[in-house]
C-alpha positions as CSV (number, residue, x, y, z in Angstrom):
1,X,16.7,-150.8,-22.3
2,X,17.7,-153.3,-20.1
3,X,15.4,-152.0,-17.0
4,X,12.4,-151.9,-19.5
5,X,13.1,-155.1,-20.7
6,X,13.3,-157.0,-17.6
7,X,10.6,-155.0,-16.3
8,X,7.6,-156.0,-18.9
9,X,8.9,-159.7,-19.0
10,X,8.3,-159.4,-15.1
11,X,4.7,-157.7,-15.7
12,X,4.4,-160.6,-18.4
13,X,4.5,-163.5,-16.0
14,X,2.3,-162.1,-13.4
15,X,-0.4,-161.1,-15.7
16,X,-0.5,-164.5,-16.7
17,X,-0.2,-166.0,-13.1
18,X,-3.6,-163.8,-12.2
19,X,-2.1,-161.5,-10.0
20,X,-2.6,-157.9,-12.1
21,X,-5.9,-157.0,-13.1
22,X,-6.9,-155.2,-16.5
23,X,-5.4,-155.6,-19.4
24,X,-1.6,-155.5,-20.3
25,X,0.2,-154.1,-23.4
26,X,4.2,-154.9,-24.1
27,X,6.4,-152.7,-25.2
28,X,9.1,-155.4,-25.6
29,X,11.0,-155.1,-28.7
30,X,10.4,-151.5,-28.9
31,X,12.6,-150.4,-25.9
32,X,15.3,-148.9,-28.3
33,X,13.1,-145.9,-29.2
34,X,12.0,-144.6,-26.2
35,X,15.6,-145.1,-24.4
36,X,17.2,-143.1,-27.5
37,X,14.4,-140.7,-27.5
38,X,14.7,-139.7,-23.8
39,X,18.0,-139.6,-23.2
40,X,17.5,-136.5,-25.1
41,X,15.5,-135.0,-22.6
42,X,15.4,-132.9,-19.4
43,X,13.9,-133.8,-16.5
44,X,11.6,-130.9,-17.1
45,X,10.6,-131.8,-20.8
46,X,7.6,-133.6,-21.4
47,X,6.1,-136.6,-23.2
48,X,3.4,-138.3,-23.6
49,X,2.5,-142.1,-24.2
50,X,0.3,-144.8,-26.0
51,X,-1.4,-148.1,-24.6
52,X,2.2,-149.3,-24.7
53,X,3.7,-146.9,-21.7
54,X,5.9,-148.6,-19.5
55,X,8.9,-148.6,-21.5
56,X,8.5,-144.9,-22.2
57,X,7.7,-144.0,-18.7
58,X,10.6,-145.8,-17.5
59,X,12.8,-144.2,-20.3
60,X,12.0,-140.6,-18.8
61,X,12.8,-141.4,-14.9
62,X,9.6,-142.8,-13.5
63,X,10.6,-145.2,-10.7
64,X,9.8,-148.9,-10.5
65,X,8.3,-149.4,-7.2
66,X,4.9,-146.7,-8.3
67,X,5.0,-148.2,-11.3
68,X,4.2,-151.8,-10.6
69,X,2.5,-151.2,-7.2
70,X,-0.3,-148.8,-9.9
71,X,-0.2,-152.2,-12.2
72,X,-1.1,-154.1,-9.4
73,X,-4.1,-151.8,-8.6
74,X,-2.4,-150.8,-5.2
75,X,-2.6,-147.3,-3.7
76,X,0.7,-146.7,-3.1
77,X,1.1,-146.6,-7.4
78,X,1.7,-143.5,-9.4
79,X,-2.4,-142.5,-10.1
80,X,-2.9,-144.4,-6.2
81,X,-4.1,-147.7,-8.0
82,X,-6.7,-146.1,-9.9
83,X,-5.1,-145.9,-13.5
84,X,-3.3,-149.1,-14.2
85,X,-1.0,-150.4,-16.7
86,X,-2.3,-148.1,-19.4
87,X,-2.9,-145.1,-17.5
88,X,0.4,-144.2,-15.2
89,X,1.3,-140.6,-15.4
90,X,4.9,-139.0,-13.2
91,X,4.6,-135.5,-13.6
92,X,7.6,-135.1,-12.0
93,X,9.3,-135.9,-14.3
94,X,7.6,-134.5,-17.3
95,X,5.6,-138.0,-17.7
96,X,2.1,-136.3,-18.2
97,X,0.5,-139.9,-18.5
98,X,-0.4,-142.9,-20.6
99,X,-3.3,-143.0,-22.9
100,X,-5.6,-145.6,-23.3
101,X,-7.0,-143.6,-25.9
102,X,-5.7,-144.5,-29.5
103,X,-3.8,-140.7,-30.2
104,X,-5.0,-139.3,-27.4
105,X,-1.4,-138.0,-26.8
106,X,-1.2,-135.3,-29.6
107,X,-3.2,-132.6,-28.2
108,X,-1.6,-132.9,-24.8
109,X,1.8,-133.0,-26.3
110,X,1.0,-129.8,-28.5
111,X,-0.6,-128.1,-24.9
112,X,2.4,-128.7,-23.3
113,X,4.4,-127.2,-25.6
114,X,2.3,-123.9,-26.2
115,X,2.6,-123.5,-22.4
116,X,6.6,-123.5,-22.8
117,X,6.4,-121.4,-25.6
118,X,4.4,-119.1,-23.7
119,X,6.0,-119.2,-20.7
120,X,8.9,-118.2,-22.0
121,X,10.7,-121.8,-21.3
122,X,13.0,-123.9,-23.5
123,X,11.4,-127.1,-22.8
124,X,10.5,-129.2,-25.4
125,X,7.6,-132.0,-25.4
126,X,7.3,-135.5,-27.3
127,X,4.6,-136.9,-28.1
128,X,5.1,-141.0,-28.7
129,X,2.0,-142.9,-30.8
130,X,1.5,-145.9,-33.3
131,X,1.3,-146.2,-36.8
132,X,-2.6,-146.8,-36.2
133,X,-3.4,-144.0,-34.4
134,X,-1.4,-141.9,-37.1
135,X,-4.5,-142.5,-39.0
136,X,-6.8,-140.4,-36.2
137,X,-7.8,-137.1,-36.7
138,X,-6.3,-135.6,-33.6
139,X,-2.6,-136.6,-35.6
140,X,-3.5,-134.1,-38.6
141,X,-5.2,-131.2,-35.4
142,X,-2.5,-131.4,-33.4
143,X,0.4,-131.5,-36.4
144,X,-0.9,-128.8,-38.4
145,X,-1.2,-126.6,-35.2
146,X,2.1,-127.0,-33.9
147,X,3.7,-126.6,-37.1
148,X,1.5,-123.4,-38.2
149,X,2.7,-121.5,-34.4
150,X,6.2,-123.2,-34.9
151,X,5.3,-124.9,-31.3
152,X,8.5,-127.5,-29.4
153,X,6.8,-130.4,-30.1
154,X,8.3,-133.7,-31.4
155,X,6.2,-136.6,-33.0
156,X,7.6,-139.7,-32.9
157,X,5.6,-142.8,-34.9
158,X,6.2,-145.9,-33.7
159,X,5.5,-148.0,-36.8
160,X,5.1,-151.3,-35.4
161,X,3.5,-153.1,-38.4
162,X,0.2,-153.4,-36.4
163,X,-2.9,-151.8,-35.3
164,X,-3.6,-154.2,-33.1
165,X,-4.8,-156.7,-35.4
166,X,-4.8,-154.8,-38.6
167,X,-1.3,-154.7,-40.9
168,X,0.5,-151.1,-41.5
169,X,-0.1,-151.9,-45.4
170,X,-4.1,-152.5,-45.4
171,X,-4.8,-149.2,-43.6
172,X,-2.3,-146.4,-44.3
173,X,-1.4,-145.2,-48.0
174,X,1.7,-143.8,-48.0
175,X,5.0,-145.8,-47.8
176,X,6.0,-143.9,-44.9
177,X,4.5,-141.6,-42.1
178,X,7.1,-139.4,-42.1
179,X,6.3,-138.6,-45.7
180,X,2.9,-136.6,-44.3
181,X,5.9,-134.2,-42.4
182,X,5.5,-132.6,-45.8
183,X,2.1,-131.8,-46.1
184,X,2.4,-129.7,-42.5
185,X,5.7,-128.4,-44.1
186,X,8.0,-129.4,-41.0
187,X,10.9,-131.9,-41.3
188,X,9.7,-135.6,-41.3
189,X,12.6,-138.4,-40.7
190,X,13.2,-142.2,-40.7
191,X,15.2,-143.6,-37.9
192,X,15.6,-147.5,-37.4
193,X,13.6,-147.6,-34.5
194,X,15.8,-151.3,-33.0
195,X,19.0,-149.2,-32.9
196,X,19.4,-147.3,-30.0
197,X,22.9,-145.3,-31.4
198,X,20.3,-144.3,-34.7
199,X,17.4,-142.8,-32.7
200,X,19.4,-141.0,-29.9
201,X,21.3,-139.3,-33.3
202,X,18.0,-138.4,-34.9
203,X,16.1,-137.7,-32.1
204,X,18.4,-135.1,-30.6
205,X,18.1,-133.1,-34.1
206,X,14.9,-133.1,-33.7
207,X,14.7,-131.9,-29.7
208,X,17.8,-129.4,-30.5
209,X,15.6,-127.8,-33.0
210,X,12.4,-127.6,-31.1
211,X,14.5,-126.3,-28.5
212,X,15.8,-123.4,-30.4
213,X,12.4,-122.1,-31.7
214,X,13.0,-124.2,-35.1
215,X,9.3,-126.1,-34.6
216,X,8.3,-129.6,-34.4
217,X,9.9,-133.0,-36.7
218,X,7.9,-136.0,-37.1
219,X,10.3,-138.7,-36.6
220,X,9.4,-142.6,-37.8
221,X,10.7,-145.2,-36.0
222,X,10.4,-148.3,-38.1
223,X,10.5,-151.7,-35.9
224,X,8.2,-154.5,-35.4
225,X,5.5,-155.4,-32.5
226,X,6.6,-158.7,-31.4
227,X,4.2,-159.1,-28.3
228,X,0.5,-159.4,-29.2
229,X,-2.0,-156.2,-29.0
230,X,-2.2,-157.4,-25.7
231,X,-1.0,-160.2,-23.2
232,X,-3.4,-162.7,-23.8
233,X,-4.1,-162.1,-27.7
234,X,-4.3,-165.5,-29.8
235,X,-2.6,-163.4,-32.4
236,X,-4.5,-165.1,-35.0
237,X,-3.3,-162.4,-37.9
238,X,0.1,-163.3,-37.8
239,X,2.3,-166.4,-37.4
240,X,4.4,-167.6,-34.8
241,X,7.3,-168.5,-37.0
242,X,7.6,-164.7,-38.1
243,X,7.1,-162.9,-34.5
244,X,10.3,-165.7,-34.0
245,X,12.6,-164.7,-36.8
246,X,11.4,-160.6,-36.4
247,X,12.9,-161.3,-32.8
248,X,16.0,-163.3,-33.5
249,X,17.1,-161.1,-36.2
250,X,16.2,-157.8,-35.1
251,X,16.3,-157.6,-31.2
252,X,17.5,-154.1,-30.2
253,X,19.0,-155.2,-26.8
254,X,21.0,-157.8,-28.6
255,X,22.2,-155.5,-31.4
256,X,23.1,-152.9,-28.7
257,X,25.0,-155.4,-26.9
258,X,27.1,-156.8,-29.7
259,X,27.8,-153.0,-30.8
260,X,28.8,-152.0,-27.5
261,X,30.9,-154.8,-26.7
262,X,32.4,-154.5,-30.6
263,X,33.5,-151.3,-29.8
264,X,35.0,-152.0,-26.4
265,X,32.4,-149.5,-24.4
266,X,31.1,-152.2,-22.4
267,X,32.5,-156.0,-21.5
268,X,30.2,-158.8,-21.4
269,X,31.2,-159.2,-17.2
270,X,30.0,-155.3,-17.3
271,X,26.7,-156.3,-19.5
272,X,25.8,-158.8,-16.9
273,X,26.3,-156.9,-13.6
274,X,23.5,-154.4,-15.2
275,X,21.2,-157.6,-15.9
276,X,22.1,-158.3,-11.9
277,X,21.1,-155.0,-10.6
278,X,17.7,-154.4,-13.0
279,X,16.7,-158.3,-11.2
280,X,17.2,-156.6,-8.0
281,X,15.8,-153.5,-8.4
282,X,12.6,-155.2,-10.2
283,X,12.3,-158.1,-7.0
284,X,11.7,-155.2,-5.1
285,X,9.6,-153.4,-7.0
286,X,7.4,-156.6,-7.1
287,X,7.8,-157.1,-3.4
288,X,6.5,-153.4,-2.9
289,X,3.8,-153.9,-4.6
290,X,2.7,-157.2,-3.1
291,X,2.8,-155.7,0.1
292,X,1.2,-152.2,-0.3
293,X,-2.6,-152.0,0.4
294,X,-5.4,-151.9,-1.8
295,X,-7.4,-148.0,-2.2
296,X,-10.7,-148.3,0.4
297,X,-13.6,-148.2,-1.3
298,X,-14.6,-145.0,0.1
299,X,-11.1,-143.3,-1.9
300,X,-13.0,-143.7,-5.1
301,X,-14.3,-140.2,-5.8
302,X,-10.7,-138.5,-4.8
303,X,-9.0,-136.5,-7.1
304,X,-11.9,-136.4,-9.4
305,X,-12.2,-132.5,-8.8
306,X,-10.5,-129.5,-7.6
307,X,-12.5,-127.6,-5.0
308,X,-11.9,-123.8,-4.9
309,X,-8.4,-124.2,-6.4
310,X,-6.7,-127.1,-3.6
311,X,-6.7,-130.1,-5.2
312,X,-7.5,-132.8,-2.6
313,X,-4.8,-134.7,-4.4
């Protein structure tokens, strides 16, 4: 959470120095879902991801140096500069890639899965969205299919309040998303998506029973976006005073740290030699980045086919 944290504050400042290009989505705030999510997983599970990826990609192993070197635009990134903040994809480890398309993840994620089911594999894939895109089509294709061929597929909602500017309430019927688990007849569940101790509990119900040939579980994750849709956003819909008090009362990291150190797992010395060694590992990784080399122009149509079964990858 910690690594995740650090790492977007970092992404954060240099956005708004000029020194990325694109656009930039946080995930801060949010870090206790995918941490407690993947933690459940194998190396050789799957997910999939939203606009929002970095905290989930760093959740499932992805390193840092690829990571910010592809948000810089440099070729020595995960997609070779190419994707960007809301495209960065790590297949090896099971990180089939970003989406800047709002729930383009569901299909993939249900793919995946079919191809462990059919292979024979115990693997299990997640597939991590927004409230909003809960509300796309794809969410009901990709549901009904993998509960109707009982496929190892978790959903997991992360109701945020926000579609980027639009609030949960003025969009979306029912009280909860997980209550639509019961049109698809699969279990649907609530977990308190800023407590880390609450998802990893939930979440590895869920993976244990797609594991086992039980079918997918739409998991909720209720928490709040406290960064704008994106770094820059005047965040005219909302006021400052409540992103403030959302923050101060209900930051994950801090209610992980007062839990841990409560129940004598972790000291506060022990807290801050993690802190230490996440600002290290993150100096480099923006140091790397710096310092790698641009794509030439003439690398732009690379990797856009596979020619008689070699990729040129």
């Amino acid at each position: 959470m910690t690594r995740i944290r650090l790492f977007e504050e970092k992404v954060n400042e240099l956005f708004l120095k000029g020194e990325i290009p694109g656009f930039v989505h946080l995930y801060i705030g949010e870090e206790a879902i995918a941490t407690g999510v993947c933690q459940n997983l194998r190396n050789s599970d799957y997910i999939t991801s939203t606009h929002r990826g970095h905290g989930h990609t760093i959740a499932k192993g992805a390193q840092l140096k690829p990571m910010m070197a592809e948000i810089f635009g440099k070729r020595t990134g995960y997609c070779k500069g190419k994707g960007g903040s809301m495209h960065i994809a790590d297949f090896s480890v099971g990180m089939l890639g970003a989406n800047g398309v709002v729930g383009g993840g569901y299909t993939l994620a249900a793919g995946a899965a079919l191809a462990c089911k059919m292979q024979g594999r115990d693997d299990v894939a997640v597939c991590f969205f927004g409230d909003g895109a809960s509300n796309r089509g794809t969410f009901h294709e990709a549901v009904n299919m993998a509960a109707a061929w009982k496929l190892p597929v978790v959903f997991v909602c992360e109701n945020n309040q926000w579609a980027s500017t639009t609030p949960y309430r003025t969009t979306t019927a029912v009280e909860n998303i997980a209550d639509r688990s019961v049109g698809y007849g699969i279990p649907g569940e609530i977990v308190d998506g800023n407590d880390v101790f609450d998802v990893y509990e939930k979440a590895a119900r869920a993976v244990e029973r797609a594991r086992t040939g039980g079918g997918p579980t739409l998991l909720e994750a209720k928490t709040y976006r406290i960064k704008g849709h994106f770094v820059g956003d005047p965040e005219l819909y909302r006021s400052r005073e409540e992103v403030q008090r959302m923050m101060k009362e209900n930051d994950p990291i801090t209610r992980l740290k007062e839990r841990v150190i409560a129940e004598k797992r972790l000291s506060e010395k022990e807290l801050a030699q993690i802190e230490a060694q996440v600002e290290a590992e993150i100096r480099e990784a923006e140091q790397f980045a710096v310092e790698s080399p641009f794509p030439e122009p003439h690398e732009l149509y690379e990797d856009l086919y596979v020619e008689g079964g070699v990729s040129n990858a």
